[in-house]
Backbone as XML, in Angstrom:
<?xml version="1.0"?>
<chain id="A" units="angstrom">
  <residue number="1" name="UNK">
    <atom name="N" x="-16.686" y="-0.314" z="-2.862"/>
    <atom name="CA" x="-15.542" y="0.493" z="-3.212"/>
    <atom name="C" x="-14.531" y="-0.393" z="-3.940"/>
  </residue>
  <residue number="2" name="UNK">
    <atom name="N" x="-14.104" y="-0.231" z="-5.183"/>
    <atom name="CA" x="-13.343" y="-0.649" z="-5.792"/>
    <atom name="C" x="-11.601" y="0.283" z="-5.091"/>
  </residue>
  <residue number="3" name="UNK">
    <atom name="N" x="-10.512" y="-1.209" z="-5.014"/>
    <atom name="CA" x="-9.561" y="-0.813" z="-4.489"/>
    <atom name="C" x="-8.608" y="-1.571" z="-5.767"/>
  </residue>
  <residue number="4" name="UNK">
    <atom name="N" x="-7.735" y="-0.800" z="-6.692"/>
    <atom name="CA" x="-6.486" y="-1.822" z="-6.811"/>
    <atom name="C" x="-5.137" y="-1.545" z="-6.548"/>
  </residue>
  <residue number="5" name="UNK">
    <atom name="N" x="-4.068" y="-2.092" z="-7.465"/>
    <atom name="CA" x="-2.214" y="-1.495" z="-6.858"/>
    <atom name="C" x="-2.108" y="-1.395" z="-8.369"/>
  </residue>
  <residue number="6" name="UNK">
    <atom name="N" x="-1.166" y="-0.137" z="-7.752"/>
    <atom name="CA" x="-0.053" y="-0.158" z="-9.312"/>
    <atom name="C" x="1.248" y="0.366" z="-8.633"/>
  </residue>
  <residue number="7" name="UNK">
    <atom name="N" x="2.429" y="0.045" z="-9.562"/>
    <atom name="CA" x="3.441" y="0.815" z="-9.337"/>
    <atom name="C" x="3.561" y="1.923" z="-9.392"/>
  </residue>
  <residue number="8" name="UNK">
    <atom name="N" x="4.471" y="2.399" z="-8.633"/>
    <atom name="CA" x="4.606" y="3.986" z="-8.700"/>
    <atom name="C" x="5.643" y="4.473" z="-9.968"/>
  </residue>
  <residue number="9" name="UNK">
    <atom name="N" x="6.102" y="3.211" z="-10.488"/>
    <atom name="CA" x="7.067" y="3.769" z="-11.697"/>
    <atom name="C" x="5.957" y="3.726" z="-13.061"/>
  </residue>
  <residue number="10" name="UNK">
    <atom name="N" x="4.484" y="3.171" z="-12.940"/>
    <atom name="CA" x="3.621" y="3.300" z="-14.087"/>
    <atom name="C" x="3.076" y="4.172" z="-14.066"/>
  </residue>
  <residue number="11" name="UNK">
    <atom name="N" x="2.928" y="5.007" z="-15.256"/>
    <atom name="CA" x="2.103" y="6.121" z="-15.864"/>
    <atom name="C" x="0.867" y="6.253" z="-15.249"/>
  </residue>
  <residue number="12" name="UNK">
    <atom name="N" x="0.118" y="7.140" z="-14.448"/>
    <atom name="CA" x="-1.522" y="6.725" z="-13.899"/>
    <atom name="C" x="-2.121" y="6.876" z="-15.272"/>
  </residue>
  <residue number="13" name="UNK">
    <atom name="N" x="-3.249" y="6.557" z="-14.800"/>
    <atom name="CA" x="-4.766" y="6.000" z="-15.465"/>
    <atom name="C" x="-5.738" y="6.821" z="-15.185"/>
  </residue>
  <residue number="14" name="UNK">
    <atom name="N" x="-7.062" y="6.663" z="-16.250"/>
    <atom name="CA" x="-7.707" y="8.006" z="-15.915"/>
    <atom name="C" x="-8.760" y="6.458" z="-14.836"/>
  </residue>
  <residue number="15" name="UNK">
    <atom name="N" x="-9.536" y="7.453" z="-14.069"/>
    <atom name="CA" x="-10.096" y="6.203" z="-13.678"/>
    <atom name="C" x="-9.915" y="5.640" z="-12.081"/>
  </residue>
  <residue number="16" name="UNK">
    <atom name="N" x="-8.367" y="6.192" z="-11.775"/>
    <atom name="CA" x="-7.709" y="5.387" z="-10.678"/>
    <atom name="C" x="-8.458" y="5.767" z="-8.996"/>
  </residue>
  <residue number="17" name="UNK">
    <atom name="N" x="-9.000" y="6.505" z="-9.246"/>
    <atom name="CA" x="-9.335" y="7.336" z="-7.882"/>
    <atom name="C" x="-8.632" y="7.781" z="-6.817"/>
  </residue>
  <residue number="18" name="UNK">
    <atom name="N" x="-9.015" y="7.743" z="-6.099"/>
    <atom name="CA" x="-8.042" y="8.321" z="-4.886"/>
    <atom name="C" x="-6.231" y="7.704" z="-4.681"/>
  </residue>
  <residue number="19" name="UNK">
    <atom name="N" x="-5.607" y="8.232" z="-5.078"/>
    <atom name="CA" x="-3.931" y="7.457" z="-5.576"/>
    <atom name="C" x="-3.177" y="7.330" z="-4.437"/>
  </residue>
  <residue number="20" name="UNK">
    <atom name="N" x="-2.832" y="6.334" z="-3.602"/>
    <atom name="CA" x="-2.112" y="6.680" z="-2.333"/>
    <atom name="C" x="-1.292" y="5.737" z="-2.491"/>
  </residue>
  <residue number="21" name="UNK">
    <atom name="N" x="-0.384" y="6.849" z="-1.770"/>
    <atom name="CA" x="1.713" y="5.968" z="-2.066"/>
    <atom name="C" x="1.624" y="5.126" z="-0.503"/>
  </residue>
  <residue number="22" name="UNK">
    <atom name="N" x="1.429" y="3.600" z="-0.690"/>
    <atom name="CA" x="1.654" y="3.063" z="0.823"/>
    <atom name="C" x="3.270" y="2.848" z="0.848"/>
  </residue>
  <residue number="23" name="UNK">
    <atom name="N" x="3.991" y="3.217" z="0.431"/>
    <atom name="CA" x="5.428" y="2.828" z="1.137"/>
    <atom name="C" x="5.977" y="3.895" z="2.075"/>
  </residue>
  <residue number="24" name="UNK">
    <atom name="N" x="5.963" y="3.276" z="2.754"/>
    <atom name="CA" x="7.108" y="3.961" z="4.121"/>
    <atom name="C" x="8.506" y="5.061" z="3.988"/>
  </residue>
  <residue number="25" name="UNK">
    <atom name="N" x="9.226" y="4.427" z="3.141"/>
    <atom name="CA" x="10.399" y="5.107" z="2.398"/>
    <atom name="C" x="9.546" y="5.638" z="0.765"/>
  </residue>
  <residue number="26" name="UNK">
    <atom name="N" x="10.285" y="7.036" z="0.450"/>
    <atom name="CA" x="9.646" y="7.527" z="-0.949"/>
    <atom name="C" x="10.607" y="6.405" z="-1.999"/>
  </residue>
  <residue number="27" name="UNK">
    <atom name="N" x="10.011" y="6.245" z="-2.635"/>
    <atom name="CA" x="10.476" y="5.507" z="-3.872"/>
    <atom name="C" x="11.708" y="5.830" z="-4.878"/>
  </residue>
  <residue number="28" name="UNK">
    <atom name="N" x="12.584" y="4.615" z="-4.703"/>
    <atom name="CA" x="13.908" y="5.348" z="-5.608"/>
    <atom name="C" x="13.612" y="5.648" z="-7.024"/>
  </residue>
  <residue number="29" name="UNK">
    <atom name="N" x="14.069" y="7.018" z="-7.219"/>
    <atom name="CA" x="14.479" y="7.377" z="-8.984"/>
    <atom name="C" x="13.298" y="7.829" z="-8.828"/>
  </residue>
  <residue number="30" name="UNK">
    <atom name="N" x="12.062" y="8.620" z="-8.262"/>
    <atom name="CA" x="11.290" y="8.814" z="-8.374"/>
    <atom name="C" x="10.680" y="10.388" z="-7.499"/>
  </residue>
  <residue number="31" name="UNK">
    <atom name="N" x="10.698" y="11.810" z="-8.499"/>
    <atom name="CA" x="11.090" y="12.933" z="-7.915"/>
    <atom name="C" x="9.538" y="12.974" z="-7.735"/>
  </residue>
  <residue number="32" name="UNK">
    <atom name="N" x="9.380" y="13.688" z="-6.244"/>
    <atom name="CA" x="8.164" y="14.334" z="-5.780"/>
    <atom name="C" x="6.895" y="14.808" z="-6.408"/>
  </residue>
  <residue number="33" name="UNK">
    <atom name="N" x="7.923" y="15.788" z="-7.284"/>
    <atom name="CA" x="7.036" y="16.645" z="-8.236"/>
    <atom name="C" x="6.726" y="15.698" z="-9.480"/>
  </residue>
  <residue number="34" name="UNK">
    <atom name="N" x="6.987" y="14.169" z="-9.759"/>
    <atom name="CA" x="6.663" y="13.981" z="-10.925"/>
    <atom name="C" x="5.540" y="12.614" z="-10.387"/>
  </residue>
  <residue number="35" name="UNK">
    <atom name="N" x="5.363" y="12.070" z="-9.015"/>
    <atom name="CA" x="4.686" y="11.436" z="-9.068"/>
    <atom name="C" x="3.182" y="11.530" z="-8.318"/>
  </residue>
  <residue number="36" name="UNK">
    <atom name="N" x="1.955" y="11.300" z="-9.207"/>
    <atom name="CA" x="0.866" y="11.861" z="-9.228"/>
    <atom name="C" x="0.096" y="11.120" z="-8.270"/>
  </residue>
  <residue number="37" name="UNK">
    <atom name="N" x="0.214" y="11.454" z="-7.020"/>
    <atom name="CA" x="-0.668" y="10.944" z="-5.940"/>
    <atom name="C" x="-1.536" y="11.514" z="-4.772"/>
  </residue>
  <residue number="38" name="UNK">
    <atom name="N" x="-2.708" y="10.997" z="-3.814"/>
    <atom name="CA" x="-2.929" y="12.098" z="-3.259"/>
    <atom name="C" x="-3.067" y="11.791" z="-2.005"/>
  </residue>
  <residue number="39" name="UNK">
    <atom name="N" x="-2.160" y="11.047" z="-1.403"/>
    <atom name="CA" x="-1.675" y="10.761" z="0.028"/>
    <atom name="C" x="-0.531" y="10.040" z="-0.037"/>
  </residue>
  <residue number="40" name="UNK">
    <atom name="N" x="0.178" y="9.916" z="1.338"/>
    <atom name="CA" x="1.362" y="9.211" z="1.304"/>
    <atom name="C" x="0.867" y="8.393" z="2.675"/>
  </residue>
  <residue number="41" name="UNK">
    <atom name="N" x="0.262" y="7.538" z="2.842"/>
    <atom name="CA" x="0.408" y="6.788" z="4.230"/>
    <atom name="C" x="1.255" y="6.171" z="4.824"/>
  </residue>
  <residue number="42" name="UNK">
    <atom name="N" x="2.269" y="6.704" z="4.812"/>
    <atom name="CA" x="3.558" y="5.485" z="5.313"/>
    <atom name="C" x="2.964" y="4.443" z="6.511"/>
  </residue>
  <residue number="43" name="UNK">
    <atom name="N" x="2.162" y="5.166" z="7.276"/>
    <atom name="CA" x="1.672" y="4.556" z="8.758"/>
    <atom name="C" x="1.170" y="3.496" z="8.622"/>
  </residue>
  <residue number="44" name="UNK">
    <atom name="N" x="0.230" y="3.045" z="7.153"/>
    <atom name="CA" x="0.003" y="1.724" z="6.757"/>
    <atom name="C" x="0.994" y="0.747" z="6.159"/>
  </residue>
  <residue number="45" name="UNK">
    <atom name="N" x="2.404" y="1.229" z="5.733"/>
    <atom name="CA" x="3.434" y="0.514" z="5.339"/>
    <atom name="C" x="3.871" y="-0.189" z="6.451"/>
  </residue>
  <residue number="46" name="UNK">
    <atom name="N" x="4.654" y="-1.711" z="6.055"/>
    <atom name="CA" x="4.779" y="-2.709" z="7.419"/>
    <atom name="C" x="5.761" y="-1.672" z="8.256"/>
  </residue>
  <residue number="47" name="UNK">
    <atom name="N" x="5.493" y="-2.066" z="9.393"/>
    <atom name="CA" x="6.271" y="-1.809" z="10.217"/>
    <atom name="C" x="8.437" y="-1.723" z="9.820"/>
  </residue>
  <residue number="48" name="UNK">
    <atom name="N" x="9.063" y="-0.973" z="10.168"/>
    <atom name="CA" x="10.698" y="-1.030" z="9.871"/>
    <atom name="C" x="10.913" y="-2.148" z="10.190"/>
  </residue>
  <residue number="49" name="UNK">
    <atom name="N" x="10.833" y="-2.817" z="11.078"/>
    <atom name="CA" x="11.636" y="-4.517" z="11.381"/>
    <atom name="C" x="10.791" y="-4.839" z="10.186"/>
  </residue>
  <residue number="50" name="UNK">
    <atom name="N" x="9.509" y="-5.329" z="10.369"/>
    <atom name="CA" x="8.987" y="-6.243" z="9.725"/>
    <atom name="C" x="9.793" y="-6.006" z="8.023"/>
  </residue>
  <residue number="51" name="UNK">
    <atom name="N" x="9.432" y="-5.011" z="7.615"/>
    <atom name="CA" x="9.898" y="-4.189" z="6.492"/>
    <atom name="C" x="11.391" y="-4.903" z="5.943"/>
  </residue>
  <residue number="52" name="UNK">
    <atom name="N" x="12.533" y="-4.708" z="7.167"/>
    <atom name="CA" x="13.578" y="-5.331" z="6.484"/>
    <atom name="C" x="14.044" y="-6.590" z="6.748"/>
  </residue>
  <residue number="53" name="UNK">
    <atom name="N" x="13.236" y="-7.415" z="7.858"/>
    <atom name="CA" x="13.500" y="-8.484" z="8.056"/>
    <atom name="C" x="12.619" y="-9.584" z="6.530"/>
  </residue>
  <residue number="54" name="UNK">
    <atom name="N" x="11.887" y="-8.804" z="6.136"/>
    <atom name="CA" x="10.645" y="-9.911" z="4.848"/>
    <atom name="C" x="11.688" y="-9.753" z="3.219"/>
  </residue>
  <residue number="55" name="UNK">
    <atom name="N" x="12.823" y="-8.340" z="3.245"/>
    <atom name="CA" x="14.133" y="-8.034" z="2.616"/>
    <atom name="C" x="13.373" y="-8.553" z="0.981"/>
  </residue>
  <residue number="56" name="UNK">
    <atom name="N" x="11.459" y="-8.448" z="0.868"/>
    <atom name="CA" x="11.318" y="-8.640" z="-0.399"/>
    <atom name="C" x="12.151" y="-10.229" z="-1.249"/>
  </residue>
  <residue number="57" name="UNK">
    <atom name="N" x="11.923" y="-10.640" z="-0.011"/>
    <atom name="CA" x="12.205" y="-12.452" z="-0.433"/>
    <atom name="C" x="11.147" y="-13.291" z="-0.302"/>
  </residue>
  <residue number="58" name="UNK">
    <atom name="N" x="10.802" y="-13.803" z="-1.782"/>
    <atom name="CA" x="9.997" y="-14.423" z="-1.761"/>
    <atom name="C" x="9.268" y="-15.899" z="-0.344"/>
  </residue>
  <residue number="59" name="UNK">
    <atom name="N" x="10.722" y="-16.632" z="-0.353"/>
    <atom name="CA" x="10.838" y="-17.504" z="0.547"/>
    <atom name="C" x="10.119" y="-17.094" z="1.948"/>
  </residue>
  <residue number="60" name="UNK">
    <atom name="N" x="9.955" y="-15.952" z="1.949"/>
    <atom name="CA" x="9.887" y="-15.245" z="3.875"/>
    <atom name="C" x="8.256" y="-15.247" z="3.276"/>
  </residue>
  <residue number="61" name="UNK">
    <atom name="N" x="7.395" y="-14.469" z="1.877"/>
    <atom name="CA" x="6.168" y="-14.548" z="1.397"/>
    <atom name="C" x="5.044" y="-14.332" z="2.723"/>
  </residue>
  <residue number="62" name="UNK">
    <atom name="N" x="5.049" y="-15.831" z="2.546"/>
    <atom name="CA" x="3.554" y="-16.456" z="3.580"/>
    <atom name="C" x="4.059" y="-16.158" z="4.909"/>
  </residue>
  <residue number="63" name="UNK">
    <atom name="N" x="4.863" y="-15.814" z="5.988"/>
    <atom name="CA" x="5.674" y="-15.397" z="7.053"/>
    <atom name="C" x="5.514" y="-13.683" z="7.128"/>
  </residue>
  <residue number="64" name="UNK">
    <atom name="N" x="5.738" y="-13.074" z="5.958"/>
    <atom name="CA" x="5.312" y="-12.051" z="6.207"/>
    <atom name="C" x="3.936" y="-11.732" z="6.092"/>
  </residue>
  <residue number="65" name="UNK">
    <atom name="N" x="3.393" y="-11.709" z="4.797"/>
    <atom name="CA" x="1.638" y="-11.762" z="5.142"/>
    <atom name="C" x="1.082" y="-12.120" z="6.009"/>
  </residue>
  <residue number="66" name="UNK">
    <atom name="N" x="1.581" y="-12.932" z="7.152"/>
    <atom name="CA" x="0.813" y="-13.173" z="8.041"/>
    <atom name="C" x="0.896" y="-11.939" z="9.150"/>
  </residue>
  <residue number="67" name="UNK">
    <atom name="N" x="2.385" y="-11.889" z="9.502"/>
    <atom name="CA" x="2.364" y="-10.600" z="10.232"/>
    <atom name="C" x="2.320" y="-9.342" z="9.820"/>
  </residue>
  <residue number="68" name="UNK">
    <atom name="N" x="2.046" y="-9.020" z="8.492"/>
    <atom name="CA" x="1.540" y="-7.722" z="8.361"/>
    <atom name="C" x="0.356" y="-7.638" z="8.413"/>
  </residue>
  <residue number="69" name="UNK">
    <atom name="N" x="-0.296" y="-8.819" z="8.433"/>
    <atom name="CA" x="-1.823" y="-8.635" z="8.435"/>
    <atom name="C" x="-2.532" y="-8.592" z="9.969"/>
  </residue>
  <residue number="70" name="UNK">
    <atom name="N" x="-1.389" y="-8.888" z="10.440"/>
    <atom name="CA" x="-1.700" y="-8.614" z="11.936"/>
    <atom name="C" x="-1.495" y="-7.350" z="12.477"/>
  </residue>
  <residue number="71" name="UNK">
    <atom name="N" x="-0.765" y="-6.231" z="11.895"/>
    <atom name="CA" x="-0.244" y="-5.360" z="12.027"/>
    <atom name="C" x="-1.383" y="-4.104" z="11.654"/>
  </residue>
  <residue number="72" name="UNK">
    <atom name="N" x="-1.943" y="-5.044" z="10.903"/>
    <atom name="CA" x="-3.355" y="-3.881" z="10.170"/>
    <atom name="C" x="-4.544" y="-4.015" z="10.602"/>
  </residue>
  <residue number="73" name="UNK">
    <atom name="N" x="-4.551" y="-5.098" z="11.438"/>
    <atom name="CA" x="-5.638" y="-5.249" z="12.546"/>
    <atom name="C" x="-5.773" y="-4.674" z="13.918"/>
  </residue>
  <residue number="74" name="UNK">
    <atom name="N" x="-4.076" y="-4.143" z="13.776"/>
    <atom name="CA" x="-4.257" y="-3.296" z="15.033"/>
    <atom name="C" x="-5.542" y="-1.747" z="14.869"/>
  </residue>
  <residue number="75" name="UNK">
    <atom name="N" x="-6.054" y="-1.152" z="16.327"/>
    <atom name="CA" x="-6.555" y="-0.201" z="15.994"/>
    <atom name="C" x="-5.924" y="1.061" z="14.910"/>
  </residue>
  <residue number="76" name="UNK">
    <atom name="N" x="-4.983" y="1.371" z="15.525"/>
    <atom name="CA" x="-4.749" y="2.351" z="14.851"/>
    <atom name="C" x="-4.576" y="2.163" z="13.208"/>
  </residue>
  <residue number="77" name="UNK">
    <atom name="N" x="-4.046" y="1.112" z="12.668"/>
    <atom name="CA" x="-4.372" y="0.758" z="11.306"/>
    <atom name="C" x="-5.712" y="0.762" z="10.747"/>
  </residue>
  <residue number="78" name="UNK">
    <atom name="N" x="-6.378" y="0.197" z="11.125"/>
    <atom name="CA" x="-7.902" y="-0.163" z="11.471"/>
    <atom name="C" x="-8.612" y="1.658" z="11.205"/>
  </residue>
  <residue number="79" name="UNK">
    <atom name="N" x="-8.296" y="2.499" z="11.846"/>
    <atom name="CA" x="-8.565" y="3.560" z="11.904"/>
    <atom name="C" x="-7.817" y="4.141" z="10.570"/>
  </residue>
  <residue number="80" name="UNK">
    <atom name="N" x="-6.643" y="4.290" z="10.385"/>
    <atom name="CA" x="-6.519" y="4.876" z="8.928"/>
    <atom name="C" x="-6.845" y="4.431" z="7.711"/>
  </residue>
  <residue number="81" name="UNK">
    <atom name="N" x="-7.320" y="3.347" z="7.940"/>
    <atom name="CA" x="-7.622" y="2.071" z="6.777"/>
    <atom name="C" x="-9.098" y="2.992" z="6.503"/>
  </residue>
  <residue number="82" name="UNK">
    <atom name="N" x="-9.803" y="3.473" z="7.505"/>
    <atom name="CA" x="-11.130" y="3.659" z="7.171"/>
    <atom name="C" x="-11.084" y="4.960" z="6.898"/>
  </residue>
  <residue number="83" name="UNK">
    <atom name="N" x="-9.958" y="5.988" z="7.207"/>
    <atom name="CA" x="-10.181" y="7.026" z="7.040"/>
    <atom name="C" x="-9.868" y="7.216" z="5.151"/>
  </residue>
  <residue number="84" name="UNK">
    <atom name="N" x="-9.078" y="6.473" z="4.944"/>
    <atom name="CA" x="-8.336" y="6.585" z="3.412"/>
    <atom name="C" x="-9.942" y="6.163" z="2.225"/>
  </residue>
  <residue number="85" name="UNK">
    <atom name="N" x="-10.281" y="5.021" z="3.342"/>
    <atom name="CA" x="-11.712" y="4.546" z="2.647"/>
    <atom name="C" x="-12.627" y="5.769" z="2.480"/>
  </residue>
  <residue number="86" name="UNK">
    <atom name="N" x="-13.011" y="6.364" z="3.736"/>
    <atom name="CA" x="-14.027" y="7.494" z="3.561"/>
    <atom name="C" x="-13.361" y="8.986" z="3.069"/>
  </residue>
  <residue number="87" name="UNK">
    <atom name="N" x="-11.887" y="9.049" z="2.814"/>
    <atom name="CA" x="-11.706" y="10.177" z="1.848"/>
    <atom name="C" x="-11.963" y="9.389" z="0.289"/>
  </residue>
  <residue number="88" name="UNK">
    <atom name="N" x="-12.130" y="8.395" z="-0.237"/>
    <atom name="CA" x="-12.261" y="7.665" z="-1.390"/>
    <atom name="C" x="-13.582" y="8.326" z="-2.008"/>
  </residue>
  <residue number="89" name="UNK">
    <atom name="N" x="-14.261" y="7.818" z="-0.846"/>
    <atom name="CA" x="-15.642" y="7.740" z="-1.412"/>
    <atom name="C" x="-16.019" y="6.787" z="-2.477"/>
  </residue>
  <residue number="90" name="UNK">
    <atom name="N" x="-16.849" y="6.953" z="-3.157"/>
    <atom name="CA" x="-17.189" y="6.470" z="-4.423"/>
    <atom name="C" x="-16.264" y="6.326" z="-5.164"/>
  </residue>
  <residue number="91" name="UNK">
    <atom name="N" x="-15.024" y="6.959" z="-5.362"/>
    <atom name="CA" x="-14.230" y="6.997" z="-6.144"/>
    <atom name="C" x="-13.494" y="6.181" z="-6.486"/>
  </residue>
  <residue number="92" name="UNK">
    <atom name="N" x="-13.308" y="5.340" z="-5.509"/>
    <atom name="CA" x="-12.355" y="4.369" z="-5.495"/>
    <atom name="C" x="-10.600" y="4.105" z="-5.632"/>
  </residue>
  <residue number="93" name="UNK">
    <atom name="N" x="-10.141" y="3.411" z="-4.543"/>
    <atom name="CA" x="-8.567" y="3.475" z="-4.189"/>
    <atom name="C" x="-7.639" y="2.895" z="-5.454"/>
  </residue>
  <residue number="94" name="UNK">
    <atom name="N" x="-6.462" y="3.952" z="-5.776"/>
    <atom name="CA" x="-5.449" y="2.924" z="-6.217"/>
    <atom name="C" x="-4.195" y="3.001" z="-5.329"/>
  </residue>
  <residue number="95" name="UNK">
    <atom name="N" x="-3.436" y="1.634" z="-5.025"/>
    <atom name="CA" x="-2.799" y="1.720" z="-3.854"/>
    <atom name="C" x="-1.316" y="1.937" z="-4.394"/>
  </residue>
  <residue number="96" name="UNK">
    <atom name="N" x="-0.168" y="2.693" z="-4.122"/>
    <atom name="CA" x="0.742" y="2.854" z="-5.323"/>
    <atom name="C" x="2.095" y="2.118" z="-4.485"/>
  </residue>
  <residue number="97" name="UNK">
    <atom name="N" x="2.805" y="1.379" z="-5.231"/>
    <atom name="CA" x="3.781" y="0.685" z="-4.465"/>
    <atom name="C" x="5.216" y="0.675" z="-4.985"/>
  </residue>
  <residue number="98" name="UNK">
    <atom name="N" x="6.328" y="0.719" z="-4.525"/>
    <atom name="CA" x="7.584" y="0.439" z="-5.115"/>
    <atom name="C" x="7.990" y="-0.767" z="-5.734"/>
  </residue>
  <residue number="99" name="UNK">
    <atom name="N" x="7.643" y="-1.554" z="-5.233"/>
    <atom name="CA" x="8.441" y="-3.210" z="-5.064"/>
    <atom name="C" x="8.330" y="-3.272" z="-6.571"/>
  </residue>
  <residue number="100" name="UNK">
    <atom name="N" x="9.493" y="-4.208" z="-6.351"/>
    <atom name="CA" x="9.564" y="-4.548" z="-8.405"/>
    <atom name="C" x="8.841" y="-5.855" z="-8.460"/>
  </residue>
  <residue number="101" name="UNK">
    <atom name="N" x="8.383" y="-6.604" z="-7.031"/>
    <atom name="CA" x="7.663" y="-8.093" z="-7.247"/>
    <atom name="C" x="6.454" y="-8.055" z="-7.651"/>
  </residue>
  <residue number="102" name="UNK">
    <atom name="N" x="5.880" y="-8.392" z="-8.213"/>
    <atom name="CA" x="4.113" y="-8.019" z="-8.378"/>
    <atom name="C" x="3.450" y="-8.670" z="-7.513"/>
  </residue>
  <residue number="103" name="UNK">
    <atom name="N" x="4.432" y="-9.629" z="-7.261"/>
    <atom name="CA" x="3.109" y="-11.466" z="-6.592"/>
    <atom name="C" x="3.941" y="-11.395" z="-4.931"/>
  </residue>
  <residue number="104" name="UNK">
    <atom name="N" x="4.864" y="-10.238" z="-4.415"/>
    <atom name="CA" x="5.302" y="-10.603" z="-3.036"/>
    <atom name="C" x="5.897" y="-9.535" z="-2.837"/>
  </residue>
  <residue number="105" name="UNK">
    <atom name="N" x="4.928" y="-8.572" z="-2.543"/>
    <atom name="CA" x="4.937" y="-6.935" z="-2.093"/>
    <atom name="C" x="3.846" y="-6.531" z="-1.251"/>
  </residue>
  <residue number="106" name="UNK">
    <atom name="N" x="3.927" y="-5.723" z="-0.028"/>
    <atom name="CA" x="2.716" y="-5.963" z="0.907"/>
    <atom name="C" x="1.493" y="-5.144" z="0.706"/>
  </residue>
  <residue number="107" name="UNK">
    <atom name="N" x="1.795" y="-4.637" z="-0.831"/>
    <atom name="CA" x="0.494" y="-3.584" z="-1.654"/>
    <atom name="C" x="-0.789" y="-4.678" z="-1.474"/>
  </residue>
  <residue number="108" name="UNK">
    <atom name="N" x="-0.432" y="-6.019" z="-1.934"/>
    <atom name="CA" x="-1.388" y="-7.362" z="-2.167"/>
    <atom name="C" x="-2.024" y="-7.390" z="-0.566"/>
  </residue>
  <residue number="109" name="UNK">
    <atom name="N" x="-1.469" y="-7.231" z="0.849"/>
    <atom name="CA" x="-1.825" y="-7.258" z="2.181"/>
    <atom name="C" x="-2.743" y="-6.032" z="1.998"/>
  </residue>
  <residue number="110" name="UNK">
    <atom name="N" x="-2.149" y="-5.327" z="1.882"/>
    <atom name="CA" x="-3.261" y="-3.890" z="2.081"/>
    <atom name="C" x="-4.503" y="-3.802" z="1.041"/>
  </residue>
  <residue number="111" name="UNK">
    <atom name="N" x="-4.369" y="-3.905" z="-0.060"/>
    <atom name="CA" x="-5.821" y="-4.987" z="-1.051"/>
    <atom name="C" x="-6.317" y="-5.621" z="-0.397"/>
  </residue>
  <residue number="112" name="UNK">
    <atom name="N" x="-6.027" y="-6.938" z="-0.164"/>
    <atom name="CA" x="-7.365" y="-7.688" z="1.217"/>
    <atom name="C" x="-7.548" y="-6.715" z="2.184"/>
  </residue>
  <residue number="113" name="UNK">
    <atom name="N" x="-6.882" y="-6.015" z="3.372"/>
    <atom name="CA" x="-7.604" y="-5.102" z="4.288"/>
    <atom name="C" x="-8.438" y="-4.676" z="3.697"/>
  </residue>
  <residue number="114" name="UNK">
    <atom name="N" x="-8.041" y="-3.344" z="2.688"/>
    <atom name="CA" x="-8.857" y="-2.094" z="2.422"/>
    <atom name="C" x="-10.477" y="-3.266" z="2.183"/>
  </residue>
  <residue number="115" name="UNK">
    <atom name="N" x="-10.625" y="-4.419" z="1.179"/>
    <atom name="CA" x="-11.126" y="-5.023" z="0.908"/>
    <atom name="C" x="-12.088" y="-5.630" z="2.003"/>
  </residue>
  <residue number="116" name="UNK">
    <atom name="N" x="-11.398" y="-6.104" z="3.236"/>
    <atom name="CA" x="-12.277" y="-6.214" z="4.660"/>
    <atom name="C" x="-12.815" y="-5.425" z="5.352"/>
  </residue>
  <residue number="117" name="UNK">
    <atom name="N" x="-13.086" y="-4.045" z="4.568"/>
    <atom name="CA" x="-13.662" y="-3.206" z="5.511"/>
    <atom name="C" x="-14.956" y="-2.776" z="5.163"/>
  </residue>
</chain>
């Protein structure tokens, strides 16, 4: 199964497969009806502490990846991780994210999961 990320402020792609918004909060400047996706998992977005304590600072990076990746090893992650996989199918995931960082946003954490399964 091919999995990748894009922003949710980029135009989709033909191609993308199954489109799922992992952020927790809906995305600013960005109306319902205009963005083309076909799940919202917040439940895989980090946890609220984790979420605003990592405040998208690079410096925190390797500190947070570690504990979100612990966070997705729990069962119940574990369990939606596979369910998002087997609504995919063949089709393959694109994972859709807010963050304006490309290289320290936890879309890149959920790529290795979906990827470990």
């Amino acid at each position: 199964m091919e999995v990748s990320i894009r922003r949710v402020y980029d135009p989709p792609q033909k191609g993308e497969g199954l489109r799922v918004l992992v952020d927790r909060l809906w995305p600013r400047g960005v109306r319902k009806e205009d963005l083309h996706y076909d799940l919202w998992e917040k439940d895989l977005a980090p946890t609220p502490e984790l979420r605003k304590w990592f405040g998208h600072q690079p410096e925190r990076w390797e500190e947070f990846h570690e504990k979100y990746r612990k966070e997705l090893q729990e069962p119940m992650a574990q369990e939606r991780l596979r369910a998002v996989a087997d609504q995919a199918g063949e089709r393959g995931i694109t994972l859709l994210y807010g963050a304006r960082d490309p290289k320290h946003n936890h879309a890149l954490v959920l790529l290795e999961a979906f990827k470990r399964l």
